[in-house]
VOKOL-479723 format. One record per residue (C-alpha): residue number from 1; x, y, z; residue in three letters. Coordinates in steps of 0.1 Angstrom, whole numbers, m for minus. Example, Ala and Ser with C-alpha at 12.3 -4.5 7.8 and 13.67 -1.06 7.14 Angstrom:
<recs>
rec resi = 1 x = 123 y = m45 z = 78 resn = ALA .
rec resi = 2 x = 137 y = m11 z = 71 resn = SER .
</recs>
This chain:
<recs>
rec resi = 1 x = 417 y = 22 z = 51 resn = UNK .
rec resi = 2 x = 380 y = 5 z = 47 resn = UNK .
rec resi = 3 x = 372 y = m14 z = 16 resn = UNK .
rec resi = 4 x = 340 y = m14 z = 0 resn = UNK .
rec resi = 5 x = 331 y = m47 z = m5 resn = UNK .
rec resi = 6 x = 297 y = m69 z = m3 resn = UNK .
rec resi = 7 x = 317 y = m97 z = 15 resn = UNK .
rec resi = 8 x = 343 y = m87 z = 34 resn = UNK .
rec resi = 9 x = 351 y = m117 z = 51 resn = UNK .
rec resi = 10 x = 366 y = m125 z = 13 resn = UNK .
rec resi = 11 x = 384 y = m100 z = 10 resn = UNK .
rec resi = 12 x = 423 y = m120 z = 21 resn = UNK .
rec resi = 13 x = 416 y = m141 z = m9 resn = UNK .
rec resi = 14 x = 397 y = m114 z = m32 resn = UNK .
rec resi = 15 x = 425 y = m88 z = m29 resn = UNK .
rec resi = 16 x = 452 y = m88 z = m42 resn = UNK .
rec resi = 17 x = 480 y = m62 z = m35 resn = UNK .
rec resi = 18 x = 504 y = m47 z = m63 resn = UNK .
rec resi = 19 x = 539 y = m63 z = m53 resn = UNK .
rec resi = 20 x = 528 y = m79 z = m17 resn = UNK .
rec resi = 21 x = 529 y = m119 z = m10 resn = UNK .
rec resi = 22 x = 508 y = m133 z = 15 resn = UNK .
rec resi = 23 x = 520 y = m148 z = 43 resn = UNK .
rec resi = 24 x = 518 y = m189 z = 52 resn = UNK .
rec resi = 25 x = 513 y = m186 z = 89 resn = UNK .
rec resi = 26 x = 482 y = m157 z = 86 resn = UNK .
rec resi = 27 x = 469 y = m150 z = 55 resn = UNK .
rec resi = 28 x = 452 y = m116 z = 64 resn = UNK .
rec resi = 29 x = 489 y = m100 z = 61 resn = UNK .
rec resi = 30 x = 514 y = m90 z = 32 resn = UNK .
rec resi = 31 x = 541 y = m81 z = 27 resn = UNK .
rec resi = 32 x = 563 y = m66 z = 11 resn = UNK .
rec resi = 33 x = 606 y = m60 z = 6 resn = UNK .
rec resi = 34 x = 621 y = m41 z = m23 resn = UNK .
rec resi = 35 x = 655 y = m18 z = m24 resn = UNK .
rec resi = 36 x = 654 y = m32 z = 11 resn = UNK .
rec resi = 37 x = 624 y = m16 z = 24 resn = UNK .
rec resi = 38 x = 599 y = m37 z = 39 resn = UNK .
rec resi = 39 x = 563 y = m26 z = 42 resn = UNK .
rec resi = 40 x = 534 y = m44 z = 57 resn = UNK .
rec resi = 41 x = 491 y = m47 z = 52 resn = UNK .
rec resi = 42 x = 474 y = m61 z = 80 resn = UNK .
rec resi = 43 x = 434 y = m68 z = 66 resn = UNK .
rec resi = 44 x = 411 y = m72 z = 96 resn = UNK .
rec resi = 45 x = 373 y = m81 z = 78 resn = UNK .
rec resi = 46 x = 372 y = m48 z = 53 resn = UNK .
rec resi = 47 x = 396 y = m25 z = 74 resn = UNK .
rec resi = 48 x = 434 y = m26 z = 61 resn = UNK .
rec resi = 49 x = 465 y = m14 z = 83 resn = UNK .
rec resi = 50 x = 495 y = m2 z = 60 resn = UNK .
rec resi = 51 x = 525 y = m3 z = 80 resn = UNK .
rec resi = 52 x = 559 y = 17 z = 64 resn = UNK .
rec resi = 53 x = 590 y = 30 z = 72 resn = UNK .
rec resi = 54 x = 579 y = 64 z = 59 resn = UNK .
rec resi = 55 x = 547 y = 89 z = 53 resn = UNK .
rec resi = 56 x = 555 y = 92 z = 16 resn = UNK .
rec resi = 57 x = 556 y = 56 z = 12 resn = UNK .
rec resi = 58 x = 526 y = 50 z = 32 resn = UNK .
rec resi = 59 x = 511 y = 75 z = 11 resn = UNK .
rec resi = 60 x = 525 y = 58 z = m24 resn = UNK .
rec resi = 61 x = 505 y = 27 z = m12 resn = UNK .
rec resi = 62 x = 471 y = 44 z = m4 resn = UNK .
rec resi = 63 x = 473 y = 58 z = m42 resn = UNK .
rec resi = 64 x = 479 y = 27 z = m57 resn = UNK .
rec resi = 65 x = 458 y = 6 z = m37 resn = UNK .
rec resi = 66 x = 425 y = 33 z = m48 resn = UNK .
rec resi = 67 x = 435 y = 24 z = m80 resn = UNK .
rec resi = 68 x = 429 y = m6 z = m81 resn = UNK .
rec resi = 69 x = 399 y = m8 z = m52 resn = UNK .
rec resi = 70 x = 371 y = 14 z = m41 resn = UNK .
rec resi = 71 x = 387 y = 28 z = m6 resn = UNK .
rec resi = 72 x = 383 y = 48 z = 22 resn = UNK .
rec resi = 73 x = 409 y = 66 z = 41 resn = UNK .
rec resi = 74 x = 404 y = 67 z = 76 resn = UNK .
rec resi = 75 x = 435 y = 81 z = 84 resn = UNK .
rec resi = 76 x = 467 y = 72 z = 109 resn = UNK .
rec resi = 77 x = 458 y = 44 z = 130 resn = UNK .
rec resi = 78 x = 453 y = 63 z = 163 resn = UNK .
rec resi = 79 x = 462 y = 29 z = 183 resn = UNK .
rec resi = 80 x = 492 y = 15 z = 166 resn = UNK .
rec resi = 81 x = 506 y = 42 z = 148 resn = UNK .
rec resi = 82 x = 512 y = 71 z = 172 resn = UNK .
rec resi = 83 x = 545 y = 86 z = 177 resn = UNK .
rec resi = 84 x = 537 y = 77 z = 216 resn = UNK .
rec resi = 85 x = 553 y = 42 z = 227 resn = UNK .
rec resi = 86 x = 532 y = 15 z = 217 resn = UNK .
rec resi = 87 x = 504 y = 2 z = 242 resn = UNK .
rec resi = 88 x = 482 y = m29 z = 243 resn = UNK .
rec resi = 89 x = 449 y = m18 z = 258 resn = UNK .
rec resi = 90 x = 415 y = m14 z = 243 resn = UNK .
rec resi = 91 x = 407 y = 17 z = 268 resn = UNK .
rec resi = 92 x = 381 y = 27 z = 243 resn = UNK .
rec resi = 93 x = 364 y = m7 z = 241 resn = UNK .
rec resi = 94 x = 367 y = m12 z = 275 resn = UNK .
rec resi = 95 x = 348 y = 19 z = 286 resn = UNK .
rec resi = 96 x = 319 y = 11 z = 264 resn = UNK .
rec resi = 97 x = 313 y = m24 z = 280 resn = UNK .
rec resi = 98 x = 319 y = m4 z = 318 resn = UNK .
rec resi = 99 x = 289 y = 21 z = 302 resn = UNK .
rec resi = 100 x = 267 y = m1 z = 287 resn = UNK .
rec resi = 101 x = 270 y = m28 z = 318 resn = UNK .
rec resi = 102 x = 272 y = m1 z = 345 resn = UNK .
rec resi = 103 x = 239 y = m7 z = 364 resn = UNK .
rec resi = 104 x = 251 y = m45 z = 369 resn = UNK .
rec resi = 105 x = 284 y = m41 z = 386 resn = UNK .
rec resi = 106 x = 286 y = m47 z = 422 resn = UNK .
rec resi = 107 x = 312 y = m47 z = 449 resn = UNK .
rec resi = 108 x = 345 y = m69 z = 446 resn = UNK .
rec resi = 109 x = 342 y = m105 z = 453 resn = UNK .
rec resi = 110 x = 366 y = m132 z = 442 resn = UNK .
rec resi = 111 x = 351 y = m158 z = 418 resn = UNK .
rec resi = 112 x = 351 y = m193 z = 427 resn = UNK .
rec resi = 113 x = 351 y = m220 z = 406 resn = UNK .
rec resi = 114 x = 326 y = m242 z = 423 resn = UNK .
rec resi = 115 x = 295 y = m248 z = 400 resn = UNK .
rec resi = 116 x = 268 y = m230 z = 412 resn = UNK .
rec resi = 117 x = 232 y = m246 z = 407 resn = UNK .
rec resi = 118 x = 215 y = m240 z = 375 resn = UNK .
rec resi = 119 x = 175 y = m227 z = 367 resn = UNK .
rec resi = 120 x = 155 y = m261 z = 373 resn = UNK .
rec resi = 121 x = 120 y = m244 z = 366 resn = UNK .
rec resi = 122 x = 106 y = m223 z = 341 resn = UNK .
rec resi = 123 x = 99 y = m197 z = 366 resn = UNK .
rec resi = 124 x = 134 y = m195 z = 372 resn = UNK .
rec resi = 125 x = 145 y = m197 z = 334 resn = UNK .
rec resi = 126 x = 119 y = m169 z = 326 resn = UNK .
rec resi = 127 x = 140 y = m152 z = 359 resn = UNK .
rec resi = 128 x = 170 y = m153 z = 339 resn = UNK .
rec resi = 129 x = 157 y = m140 z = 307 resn = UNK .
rec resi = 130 x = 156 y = m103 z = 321 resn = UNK .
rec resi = 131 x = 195 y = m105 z = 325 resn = UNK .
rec resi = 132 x = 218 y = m95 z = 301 resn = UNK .
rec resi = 133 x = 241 y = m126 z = 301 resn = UNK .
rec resi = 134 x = 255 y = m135 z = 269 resn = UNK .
rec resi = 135 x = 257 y = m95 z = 258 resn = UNK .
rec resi = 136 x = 279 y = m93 z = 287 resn = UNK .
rec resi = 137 x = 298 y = m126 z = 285 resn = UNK .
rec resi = 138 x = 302 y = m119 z = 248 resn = UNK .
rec resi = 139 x = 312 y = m85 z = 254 resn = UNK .
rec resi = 140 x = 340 y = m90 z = 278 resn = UNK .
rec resi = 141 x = 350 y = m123 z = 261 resn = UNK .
rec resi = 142 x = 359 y = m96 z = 231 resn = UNK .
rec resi = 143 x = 381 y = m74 z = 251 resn = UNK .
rec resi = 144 x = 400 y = m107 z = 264 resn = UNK .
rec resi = 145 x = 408 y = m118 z = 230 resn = UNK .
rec resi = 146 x = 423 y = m88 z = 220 resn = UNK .
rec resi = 147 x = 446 y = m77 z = 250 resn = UNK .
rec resi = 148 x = 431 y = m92 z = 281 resn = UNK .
rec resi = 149 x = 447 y = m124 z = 288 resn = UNK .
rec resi = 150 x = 444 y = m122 z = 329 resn = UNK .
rec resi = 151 x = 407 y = m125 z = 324 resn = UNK .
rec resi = 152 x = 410 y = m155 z = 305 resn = UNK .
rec resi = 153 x = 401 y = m180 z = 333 resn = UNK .
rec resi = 154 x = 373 y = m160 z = 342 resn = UNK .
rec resi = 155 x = 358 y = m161 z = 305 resn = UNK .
rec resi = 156 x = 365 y = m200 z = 304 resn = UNK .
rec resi = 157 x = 345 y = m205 z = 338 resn = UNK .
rec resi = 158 x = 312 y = m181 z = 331 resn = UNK .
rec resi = 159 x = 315 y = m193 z = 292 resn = UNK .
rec resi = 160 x = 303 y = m228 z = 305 resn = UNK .
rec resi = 161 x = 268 y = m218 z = 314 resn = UNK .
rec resi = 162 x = 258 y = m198 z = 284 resn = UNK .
rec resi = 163 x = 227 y = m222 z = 279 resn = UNK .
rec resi = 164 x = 210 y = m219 z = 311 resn = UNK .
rec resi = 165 x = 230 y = m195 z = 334 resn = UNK .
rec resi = 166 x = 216 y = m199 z = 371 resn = UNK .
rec resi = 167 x = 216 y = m163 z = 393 resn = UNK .
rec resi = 168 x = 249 y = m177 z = 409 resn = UNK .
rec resi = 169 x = 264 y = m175 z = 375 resn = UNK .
rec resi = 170 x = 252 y = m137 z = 363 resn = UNK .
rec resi = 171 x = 264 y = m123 z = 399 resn = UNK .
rec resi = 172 x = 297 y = m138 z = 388 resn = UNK .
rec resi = 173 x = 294 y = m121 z = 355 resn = UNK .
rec resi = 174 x = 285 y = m90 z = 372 resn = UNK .
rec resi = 175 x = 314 y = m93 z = 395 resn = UNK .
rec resi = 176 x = 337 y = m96 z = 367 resn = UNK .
rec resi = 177 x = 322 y = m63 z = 345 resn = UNK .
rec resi = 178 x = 343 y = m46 z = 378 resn = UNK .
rec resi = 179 x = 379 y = m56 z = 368 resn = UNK .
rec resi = 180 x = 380 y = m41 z = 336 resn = UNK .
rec resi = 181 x = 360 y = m10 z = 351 resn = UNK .
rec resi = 182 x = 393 y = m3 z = 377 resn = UNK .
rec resi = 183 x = 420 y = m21 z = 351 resn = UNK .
rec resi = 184 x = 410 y = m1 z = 317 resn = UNK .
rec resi = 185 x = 442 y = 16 z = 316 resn = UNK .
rec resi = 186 x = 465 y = m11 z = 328 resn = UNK .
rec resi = 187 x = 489 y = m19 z = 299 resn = UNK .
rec resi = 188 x = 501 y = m56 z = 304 resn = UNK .
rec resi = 189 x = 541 y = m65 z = 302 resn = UNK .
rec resi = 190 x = 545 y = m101 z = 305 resn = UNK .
rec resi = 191 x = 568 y = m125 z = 293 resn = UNK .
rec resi = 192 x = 567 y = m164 z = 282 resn = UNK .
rec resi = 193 x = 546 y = m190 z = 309 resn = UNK .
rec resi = 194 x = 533 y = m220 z = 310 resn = UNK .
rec resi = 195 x = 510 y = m233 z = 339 resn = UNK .
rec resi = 196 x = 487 y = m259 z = 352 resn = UNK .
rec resi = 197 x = 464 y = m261 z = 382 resn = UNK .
rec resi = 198 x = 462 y = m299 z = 388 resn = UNK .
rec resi = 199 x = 427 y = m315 z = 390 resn = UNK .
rec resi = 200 x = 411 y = m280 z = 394 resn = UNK .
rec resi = 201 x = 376 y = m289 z = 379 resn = UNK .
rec resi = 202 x = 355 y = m302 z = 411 resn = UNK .
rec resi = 203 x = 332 y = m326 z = 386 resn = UNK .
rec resi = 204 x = 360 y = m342 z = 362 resn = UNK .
rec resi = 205 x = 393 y = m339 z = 379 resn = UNK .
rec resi = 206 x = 406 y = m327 z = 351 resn = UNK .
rec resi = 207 x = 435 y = m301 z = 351 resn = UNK .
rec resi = 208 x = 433 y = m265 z = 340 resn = UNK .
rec resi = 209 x = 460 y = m256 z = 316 resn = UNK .
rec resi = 210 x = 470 y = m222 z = 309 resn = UNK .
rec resi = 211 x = 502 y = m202 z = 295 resn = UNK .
rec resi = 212 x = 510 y = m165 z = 282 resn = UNK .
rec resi = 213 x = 532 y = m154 z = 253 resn = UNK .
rec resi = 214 x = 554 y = m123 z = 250 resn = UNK .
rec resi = 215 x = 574 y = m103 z = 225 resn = UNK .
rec resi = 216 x = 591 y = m73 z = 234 resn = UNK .
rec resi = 217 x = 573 y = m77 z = 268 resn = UNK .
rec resi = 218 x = 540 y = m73 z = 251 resn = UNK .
rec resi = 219 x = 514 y = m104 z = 257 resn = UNK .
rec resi = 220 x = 503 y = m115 z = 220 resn = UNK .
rec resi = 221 x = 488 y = m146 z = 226 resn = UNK .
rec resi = 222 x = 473 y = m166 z = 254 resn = UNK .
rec resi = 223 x = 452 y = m198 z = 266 resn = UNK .
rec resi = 224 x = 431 y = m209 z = 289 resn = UNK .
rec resi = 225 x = 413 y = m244 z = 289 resn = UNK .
rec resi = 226 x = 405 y = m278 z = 307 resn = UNK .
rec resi = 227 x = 426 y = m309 z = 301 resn = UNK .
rec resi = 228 x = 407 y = m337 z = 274 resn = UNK .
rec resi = 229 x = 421 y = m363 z = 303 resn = UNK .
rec resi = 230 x = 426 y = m369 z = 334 resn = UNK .
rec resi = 231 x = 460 y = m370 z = 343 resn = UNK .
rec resi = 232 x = 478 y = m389 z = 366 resn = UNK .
rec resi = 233 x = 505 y = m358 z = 387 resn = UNK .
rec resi = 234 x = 510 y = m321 z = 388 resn = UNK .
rec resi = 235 x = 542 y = m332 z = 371 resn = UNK .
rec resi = 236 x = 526 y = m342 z = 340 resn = UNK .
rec resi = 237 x = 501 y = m319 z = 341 resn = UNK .
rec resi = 238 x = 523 y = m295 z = 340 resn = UNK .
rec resi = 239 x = 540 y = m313 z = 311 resn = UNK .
rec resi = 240 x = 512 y = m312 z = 288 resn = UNK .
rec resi = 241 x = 509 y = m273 z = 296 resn = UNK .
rec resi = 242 x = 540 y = m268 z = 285 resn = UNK .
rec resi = 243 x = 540 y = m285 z = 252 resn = UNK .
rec resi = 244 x = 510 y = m273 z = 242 resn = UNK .
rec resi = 245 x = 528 y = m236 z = 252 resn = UNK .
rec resi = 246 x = 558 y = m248 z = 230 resn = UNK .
rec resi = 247 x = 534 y = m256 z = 200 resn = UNK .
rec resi = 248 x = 522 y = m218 z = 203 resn = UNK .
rec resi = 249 x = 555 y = m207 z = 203 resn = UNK .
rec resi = 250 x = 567 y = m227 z = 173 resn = UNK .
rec resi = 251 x = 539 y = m211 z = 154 resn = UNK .
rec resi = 252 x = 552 y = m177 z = 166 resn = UNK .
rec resi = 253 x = 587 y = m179 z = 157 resn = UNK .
rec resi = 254 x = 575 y = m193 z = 121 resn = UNK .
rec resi = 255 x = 556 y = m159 z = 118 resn = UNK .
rec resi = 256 x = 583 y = m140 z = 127 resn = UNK .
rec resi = 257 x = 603 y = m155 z = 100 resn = UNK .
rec resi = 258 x = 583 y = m148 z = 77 resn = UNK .
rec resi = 259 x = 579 y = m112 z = 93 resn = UNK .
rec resi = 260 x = 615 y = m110 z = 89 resn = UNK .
rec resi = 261 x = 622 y = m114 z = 123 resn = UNK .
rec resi = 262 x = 640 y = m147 z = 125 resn = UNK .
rec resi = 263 x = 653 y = m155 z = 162 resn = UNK .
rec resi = 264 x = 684 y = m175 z = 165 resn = UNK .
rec resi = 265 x = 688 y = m177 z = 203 resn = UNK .
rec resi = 266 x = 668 y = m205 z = 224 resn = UNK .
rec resi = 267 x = 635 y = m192 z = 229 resn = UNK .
rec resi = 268 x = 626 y = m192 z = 273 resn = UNK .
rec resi = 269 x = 596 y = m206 z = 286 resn = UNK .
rec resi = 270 x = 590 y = m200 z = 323 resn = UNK .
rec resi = 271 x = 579 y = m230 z = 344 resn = UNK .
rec resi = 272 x = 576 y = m234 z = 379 resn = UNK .
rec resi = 273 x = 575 y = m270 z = 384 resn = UNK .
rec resi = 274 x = 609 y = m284 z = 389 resn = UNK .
rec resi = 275 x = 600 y = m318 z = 380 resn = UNK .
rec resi = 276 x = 587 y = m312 z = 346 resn = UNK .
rec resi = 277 x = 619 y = m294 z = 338 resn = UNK .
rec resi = 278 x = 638 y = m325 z = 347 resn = UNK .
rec resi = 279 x = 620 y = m345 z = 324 resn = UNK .
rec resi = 280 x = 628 y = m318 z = 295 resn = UNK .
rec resi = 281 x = 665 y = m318 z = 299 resn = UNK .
rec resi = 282 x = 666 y = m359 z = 311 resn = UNK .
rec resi = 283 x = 648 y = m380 z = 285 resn = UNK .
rec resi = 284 x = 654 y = m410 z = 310 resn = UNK .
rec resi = 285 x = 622 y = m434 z = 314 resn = UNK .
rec resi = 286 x = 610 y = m440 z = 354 resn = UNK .
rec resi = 287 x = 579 y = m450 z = 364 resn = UNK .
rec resi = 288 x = 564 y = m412 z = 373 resn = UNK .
rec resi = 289 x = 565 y = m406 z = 336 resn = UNK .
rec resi = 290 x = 569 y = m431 z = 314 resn = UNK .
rec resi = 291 x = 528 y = m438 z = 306 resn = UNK .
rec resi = 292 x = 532 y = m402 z = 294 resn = UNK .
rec resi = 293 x = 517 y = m402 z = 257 resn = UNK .
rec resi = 294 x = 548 y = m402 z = 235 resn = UNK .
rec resi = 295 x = 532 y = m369 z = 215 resn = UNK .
rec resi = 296 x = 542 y = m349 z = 241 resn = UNK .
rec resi = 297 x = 581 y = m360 z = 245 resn = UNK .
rec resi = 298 x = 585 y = m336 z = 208 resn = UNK .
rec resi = 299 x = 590 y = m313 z = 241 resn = UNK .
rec resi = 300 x = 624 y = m333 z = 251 resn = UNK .
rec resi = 301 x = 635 y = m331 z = 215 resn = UNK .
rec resi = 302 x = 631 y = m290 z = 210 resn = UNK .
rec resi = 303 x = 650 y = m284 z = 241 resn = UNK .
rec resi = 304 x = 676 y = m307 z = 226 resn = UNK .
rec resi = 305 x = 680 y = m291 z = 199 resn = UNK .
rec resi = 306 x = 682 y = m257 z = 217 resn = UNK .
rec resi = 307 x = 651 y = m244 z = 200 resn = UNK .
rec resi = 308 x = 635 y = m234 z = 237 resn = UNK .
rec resi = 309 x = 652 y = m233 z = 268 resn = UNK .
rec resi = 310 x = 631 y = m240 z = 303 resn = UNK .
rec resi = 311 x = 637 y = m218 z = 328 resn = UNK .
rec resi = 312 x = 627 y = m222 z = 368 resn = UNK .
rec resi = 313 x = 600 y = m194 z = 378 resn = UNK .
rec resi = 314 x = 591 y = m195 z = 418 resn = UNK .
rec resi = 315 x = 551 y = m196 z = 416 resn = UNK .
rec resi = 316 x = 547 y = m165 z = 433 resn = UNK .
rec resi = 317 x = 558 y = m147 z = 402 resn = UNK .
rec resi = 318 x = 544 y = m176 z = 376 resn = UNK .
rec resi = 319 x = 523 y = m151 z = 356 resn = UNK .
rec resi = 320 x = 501 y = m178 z = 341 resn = UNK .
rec resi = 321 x = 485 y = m184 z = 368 resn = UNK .
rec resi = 322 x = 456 y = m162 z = 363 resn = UNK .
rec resi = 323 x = 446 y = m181 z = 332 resn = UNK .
rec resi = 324 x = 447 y = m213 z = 353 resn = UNK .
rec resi = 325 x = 428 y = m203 z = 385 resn = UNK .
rec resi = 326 x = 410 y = m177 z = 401 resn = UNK .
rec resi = 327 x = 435 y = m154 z = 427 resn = UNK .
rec resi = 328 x = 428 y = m140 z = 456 resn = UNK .
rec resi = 329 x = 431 y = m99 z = 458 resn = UNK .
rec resi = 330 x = 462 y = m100 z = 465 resn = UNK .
rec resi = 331 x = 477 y = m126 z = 447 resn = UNK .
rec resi = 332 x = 463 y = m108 z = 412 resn = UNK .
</recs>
């Protein structure tokens, strides 16, 4: 259903829905539990999901929510609500940006992360004006945020030289616009990672950090960024990853609750650095880690506690490790 409304972006705080409570951890969903049936609203800007057990009571819902606000149906969610297994994919979205970007994509060639030379005259500026490149940076950087999270390193690379791209930089951009064009359909299952590439950036040293989250074997949420320090090992690189991954998962498991979802088992996190998941189950000081900053040990504490197990995962099958480096063909 779309709202009418002359703000939209308001409209979580505007609205409010006969019966529903907000939730804490996102406040764009309700939701709601009576006679033991629990119903949901997702709001994303003026659209609104309604999620139910039953047609009737979906109906029930849409009559009470006209009521009250000037609506319009738009009918079953064709992408969510199908009586088909549910999919992650934007195949629609995905074709568009293919279409509309067509006459750019070349051949396959891996990206490198290397930074290429930038425009140092206006010549070459005024050059780089006739290329699309933050329509198509923007566009792709959409689909990744909503169910792409293997092109996240990609994004974070070509992101960096949205001021003054260089003709390195848009072939790289072009290159990309290929993956989604053979990889539209793909529907991702992964499960829980966390990964670092140690000193990956050729100018700072500093590490790449990356990890993927999973429920049901769906990917809901994912990361890919560059360390604020230098650190010191792949060890505690891969240390930091992993908390920050924890953090994301904490977050999760509070949404869930409130979802009514609660987990009671140890949630896994995959790692495949050996070293860094002795540190997590051995709190003991030694020289390798003890300069560590002591925000990160909450890590030693969870995994006390049994809130997260860590789990081995041989790099070959580490599925962060496209948000943390580009892959060769094969390897991806």
């Amino acid at each position: 259903m779309r709202v009418e409304a002359s703000s939209p972006c308001l409209i979580p705080n505007a609205i409010r829905f006969p019966g529903f409570s907000k939730l804490i951890k996102d406040s764009c969903v309700f939701i709601r539990t009576f006679d033991g049936v629990t119903c949901y609203i997702s709001v994303y800007v003026d659209d609104l999901l309604i999620i139910a057990p039953t047609r009737p009571l979906v109906s029930e819902l849409k009559s009470a929510l006209k009521k009250r606000y000037s609506m319009t149906d738009l009918g079953e969610g064709k992408y969510l609500l199908e009586p088909n297994p549910i999919f992650d994919h934007q195949h629609k979205y995905a074709t568009k940006v293919i279409d509309r970007f067509s006459d750019y994509i070349p051949y396959h060639q891996q990206i490198g992360t290397s930074k290429p030379p930038q425009p140092a005259t206006e010549a070459e500026k005024d050059t780089m004006k006739s290329y699309p490149y933050r329509e198509a940076v923007g566009s792709i950087l959409y689909l990744m945020v909503g169910t792409r999270p293997d092109m996240a390193f990609y994004l974070r690379e070509v992101c960096q030289f949205l001021a003054n791209p260089g003709m390195e930089h848009w072939n790289a951009v072009a290159r990309g616009l290929k993956y989604p064009a053979g990889t539209k359909d793909y529907d991702i299952c992964l499960g829980a990672y966390s990964d670092s590439d140690y000193a990956n950036c050729p100018d700072t040293r500093r590490s790449v950090e990356g990890y993927v989250t999973m429920l049901s074997n769906r990917p809901i949420s994912w990361l890919s960024r560059k360390h604020h320090t230098v650190v010191l090992s792949t060890t505690e690189a891969e240390y930091i990853a992993l908390c920050h991954c924890m953090q994301e998962m904490i977050f999760l498991k509070l949404l869930l609750k409130e979802l009514g979802f609660a987990t009671t088992q140890p949630n896994l996190i995959h790692e495949d650095n050996q070293s860094c998941i002795k540190i997590c189950y051995n709190p003991e000081l030694h020289g390798r880690s003890k300069h560590i900053h002591v925000r990160y040990w909450f890590v030693q504490e969870k995994v006390e506690r049994a809130e997260f197990s860590v789990a081995y995962c041989d790099t070959k099958y580490m599925v962060a490790d496209f948000v943390t480096k580009a892959l060769d063909k094969h390897q991806f």
